[in-house]
Residue, then its C-alpha position, 0 to 999 in steps of 0.5 A: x500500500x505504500x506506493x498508493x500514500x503519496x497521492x495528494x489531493x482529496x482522494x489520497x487522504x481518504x487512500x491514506x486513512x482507508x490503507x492506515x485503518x487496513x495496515x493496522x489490522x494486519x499488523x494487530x491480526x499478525x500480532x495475534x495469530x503468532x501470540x493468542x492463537x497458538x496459545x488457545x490451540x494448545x489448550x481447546x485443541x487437545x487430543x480427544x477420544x472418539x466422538x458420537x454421531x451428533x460429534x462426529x457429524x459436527x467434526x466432518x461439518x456435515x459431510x462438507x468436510x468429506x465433500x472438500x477431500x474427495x474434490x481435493x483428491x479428484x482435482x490433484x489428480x486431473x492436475x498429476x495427469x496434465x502435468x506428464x512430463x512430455x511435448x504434448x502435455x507441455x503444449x495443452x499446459x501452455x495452451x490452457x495457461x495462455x487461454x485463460x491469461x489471454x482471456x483475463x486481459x481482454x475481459x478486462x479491457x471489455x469489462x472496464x468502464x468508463x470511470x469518476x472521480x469520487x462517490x456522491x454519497x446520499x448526503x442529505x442537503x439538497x441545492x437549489x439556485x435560480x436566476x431571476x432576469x436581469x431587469x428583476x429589482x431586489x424587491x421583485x426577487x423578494x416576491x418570487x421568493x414569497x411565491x417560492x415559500x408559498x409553492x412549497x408549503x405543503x412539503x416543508x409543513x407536511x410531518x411525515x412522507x405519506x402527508x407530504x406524497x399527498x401532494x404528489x407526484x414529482x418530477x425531476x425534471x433533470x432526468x424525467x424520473x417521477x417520484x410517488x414516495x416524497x419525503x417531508x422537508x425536515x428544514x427549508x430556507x432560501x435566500x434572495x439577493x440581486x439576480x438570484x434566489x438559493x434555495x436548500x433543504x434537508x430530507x426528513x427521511x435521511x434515506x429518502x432525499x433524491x425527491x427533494x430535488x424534483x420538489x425543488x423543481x416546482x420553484x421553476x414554474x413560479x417566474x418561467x424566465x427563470x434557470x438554474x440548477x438542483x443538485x443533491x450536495x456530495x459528500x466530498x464535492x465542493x460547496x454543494x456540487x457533485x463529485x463528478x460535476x465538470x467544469x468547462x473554462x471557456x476564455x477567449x479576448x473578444x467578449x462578443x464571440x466569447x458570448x456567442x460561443x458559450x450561448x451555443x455550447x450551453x445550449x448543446x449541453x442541455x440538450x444532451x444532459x439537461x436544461x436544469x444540469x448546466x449552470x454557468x458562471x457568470x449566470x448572467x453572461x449572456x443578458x447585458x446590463x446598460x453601460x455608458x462608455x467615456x470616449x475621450x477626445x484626443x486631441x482636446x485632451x493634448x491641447x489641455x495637457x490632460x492625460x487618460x489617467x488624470x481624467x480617468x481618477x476625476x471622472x472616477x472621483x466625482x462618480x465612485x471614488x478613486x483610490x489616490x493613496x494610503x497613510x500609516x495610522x498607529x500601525x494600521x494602513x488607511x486607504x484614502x478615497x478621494x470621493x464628491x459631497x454625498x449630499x451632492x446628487x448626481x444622476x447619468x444624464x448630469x455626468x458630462x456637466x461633472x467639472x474638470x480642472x484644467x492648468x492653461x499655459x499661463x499656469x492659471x487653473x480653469x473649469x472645463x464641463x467633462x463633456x468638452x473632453x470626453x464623448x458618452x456612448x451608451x453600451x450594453x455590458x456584462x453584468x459580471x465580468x471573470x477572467x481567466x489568466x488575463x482573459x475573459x472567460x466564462x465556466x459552465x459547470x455541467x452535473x451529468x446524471x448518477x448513472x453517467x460517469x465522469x469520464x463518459x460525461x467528459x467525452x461527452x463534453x469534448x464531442x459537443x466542442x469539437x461539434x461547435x467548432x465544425x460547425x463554425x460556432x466557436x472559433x480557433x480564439x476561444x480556447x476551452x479546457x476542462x477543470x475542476x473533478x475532471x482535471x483532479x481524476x485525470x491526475x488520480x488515475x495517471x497516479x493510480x495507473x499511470x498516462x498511456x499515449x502510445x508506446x513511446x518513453x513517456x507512456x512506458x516511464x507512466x506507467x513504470x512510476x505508477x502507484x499499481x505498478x510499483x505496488x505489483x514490483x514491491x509485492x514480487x521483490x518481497x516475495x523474491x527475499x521470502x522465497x530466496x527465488x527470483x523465478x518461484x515469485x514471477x509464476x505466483x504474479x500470474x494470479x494478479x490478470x485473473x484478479x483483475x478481471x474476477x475485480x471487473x466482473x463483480x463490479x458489473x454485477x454491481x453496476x446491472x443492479x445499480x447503474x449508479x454504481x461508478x468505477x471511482x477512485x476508491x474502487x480503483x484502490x480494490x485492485x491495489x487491496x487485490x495485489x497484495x490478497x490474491x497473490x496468497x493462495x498462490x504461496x501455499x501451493x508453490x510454497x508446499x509444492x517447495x517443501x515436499x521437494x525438499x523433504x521438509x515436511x513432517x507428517x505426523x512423527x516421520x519426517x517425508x522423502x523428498x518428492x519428484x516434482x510432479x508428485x510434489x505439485x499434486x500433493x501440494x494441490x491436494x493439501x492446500x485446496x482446503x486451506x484455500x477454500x477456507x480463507x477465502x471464503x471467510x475473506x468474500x463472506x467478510x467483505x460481502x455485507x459491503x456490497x450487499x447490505x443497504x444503509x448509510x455509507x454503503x454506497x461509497x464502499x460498494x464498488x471496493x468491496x465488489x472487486x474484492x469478492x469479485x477478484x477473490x472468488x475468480x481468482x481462486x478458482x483458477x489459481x488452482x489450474x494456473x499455477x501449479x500448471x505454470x509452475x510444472x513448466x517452469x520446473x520442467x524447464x529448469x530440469x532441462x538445463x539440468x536443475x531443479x528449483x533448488x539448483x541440484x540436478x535430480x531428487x535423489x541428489x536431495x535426499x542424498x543432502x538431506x540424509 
């Protein structure tokens, strides 16, 4: 796990504190299977008589006991006849091995869906903005809110969801989806300032907050000049966004084809997602506000010695104040506005009497009306204006539906820009980009998995330096000093593609069931979890197939020859297949209410807990089949060059070391 700690954003703190909770576990665990556990065994496991038919039918667990040694014992022996040693059974084991490793890899391409960022979660705490017209006044947008409150009334007075569905149905006009079971608003408020109304609202029913959303909608009808958007708030977005909500920064230098470009794209996007699934900052960018322009006369302003900023601090001055400098008072910095008599009125059409002060060449000061030097143009302008690096911009925020991933909405997203640029409607000087949760994924799976651009240096160097990579080098090299072997380590690797694809699997079954269900970062760490988990059943086989080779293990007070190894890999399958079976069971059943058991918070760990089981249970299965066929073949290479894995040329050579 300690490749996957170095990651810094939001979704390396919470990698970090889910690998801390694991590593502390295995360590304790660890801690008390070579303390409490041998200790307990000495003194419940003790030598018992005969037991009766109610002991003895406990002891076999009901014949499933029975069942796991006559399978072991069929299975060892399908593996002793695929592993005689001659070219034809070499190229069935090759064939096999090649098929079911070659199948893993393409499954998984197939099986990977697209994926996002960071689950939503079910917070309860729904969002709500609309944005009133332009012209709206502040008293205007209090009405609207009055006849917001209004509007919702049966739903924040309802007590229970059964009053509050009486006033039902509801329809989420984002994704069309009606909603019969509305809950109640446990709290409801809204705010109203110049353009724009917020509303927000907390279920009554934390399990039960997707309505809220649909129940907010019904604010739309009241003014239909109206837009905005709702969203249920993410347990690790920002603000009250989503998680996977992206964020399009479109800048460009001229303001007018800026406009024009965002209008269009805007549109687009809520055709293909929705008109209430697309806000855009400033929200306004589109409805100009009036604006009248000062145009200075040029050559009055040299005959009077007057520059642009002089007449700019006056004209400022006698408007909204102009900052002319600042003071040290004990300690404090003061700023000093240079601002007219408030008592003194003014309205636009009085601005070009405003006077100037001008110095005429025989030094006298003269008044002259700011309309002798400057020309007014009546404008249109934004009402808000951002930029981006020195450049007008404009950011529109796109929330897809659950269903839809972040990067499927992402090239979603970029099909619609390169469609506007076909079509002429945004042009080569508009540049977009996309920010935001996208921007934050892109770093996290290039840190997870590396950037793959083609086979070139810098893909190769990506993907060498990824934290899966590194986790899958740092478990071989672990394994390389455990086993004092660099080649026994490469044959129990080959359990990770199977891994893989069992991960994929399960996480489709997850996903048929509920289509919400993402390939987010935290089930991306499953596979990183399964790295380190399935490589395990491999060891007991090598590592038994090892120890019969050797002659190192004792069976009851003999101690065994050593075997040939193709009698030690049967007997090695054939003692491990119940170990096996065992933990991995106890480690699926464990790990299974995640995926299946509903409540708060389990929707942000399903998706780990389905690769888990998934990659186990798949991996298990034919973990039995690859390995101890792979590791035949590697042991019958070997003895062609006159070694065994031990380095010596025959058993007999063993036992004559051993003796």
């Amino acid at each position: 796990f300690a490749p996957v700690l170095t990651i810094k954003d939001e979704a390396g703190q919470l990698f970090y504190d889910i690998v801390l909770a694991i590593c502390a576990a295995v360590a304790l665990s660890l801690l008390v299977s070579i303390t409490v556990i041998p200790t307990a065994a000495s003194i419940f496991l003790r030598k018992q008589g005969s037991h009766g038919p109610i002991g003895a039918a406990f002891t076999g667990l009901f014949g499933i006991a029975r069942l796991f040694s006559w399978f072991g014992n069929k299975w060892a022996a399908v593996i002793y006849a695929l592993t005689f040693r001659s070219i034809s059974s070499a190229w069935l084991r090759i064939m096999i091995i090649f098929g079911i490793i070659a199948a893993s890899v393409g499954l998984s391409i197939k099986l990977m869906p697209p994926a996002s960022y960071l689950p939503n979660g079910n917070k309860n705490f729904t969002f709500c903005r609309m944005s009133t017209p332009a012209g709206y006044s502040f008293m205007q947008n209090y009405y609207v809110g009055h006849r917001i409150e209004e509007e919702l009334k049966p739903f924040w007075s309802a007590k229970t969801t059964e009053e509050a569905s009486m006033h039902g149905p509801v329809v989420d006009k984002r994704t069309g989806k009606k909603y019969t079971k509305i809950p109640a608003l446990k709290e409801f408020f809204f705010v109203v300032a110049r353009g724009s109304v917020f509303m927000i609202g907390i279920s009554a029913d934390p399990d039960n907050v997707d309505p809220v959303a649909a129940v907010f909608g019904k604010a739309f009808d009241v003014t239909p000049a109206s837009k905005g958007i709702t969203a249920q708030a993410s347990i690790f977005g920002r603000g009250a966004g989503s998680s996977n909500a992206v964020m399009i920064e479109v800048s460009g230098n001229d303001l007018l084809r800026l406009k024009a470009a965002c209008a269009y794209l805007e549109k687009r996007l809520q055709e293909v997602f929705s008109k209430f699934s697309v806000r855009t900052l400033p929200q306004n960018f589109n409805e100009a506000g009036p604006e009248l322009q000062v145009q200075i006369k040029q050559e009055v302003a040299k005959r009077l010695k007057i520059s642009v900023n002089d007449l700019a601090v006056s004209a400022r001055s006698m408007i909204d104040g102009s900052f002319v400098g600042d003071f040290d008072f004990e300690g404090d910095n003061i700023d000093l506005i240079l601002i007219r008599d408030p008592a003194m009125e003014l309205t636009p059409d009085e601005v070009p009497e405003l006077p100037i002060a001008v110095r005429e060449n025989n030094g006298a000061i003269s008044v002259v009306p700011l309309g002798q030097i400057a020309d007014f143009v009546s404008t249109e302008a934004s009402q808000e204006i951002r930029r981006v690096e020195q450049e007008r911009a404009i950011a529109l925020t796109v929330t897809p539906p659950k269903d839809v991933a972040l990067e499927e909405a992402q090239a979603t997203i970029m099909d619609v820009v390169d469609q506007a640029r076909k079509e002429g409607k945004m042009g080569n000087d508009i540049f977009v980009s996309l920010s935001g949760n996208a921007d934050r994924l892109s770093q996290v799976r290039a840190s997870l998995m590396g950037k793959w651009t083609g086979w070139n240096w810098a893909s190769l160097g990506s993907v060498a330096l990824s934290r899966f990579f590194l986790a899958l080098v740092i478990t071989y090299l672990l394994m390389a000093a455990l086993f004092e072997n660099f080649l026994h380590p490469f044959v129990i690797m080959f359990t990770v593609p199977m891994a893989t694809v069992g991960g994929f699997i399960g996480l489709a079954l997850v996903r048929l069931e509920d289509p919400t269900q993402q390939l987010d970062v935290l089930t991306m760490l499953g596979f990183v979890i399964l790295v380190g988990v399935v490589v395990n059943n491999a060891i007991l086989i090598v590592h038994q197939a090892l120890n019969f080779m050797r002659g190192s293990h004792i069976q009851g007070e003999e101690k065994i020859e050593p075997m040939a190894p193709r009698e030690a890999i049967r007997e090695s399958v054939r003692t491990r297949i119940r170990p096996i079976f065992m933990t991995t069971c106890t480690s699926i059943f464990g790990m299974l209410p995640l995926v299946v058991a509903p409540g708060s918070g389990s929707e942000l760990y399903r998706g780990l807990g389905s690769v888990v089981v998934g990659g186990l249970a798949f991996a298990t299965v034919f973990t039995l089949v690859v390995i101890p066929l792979l590791f035949s073949l590697v042991l019958d290479i070997l003895s062609l060059f006159g070694r065994n894995s031990n380095s010596r040329t025959t058993v007999e050579q063993q036992a004559a070391e051993v003796e």
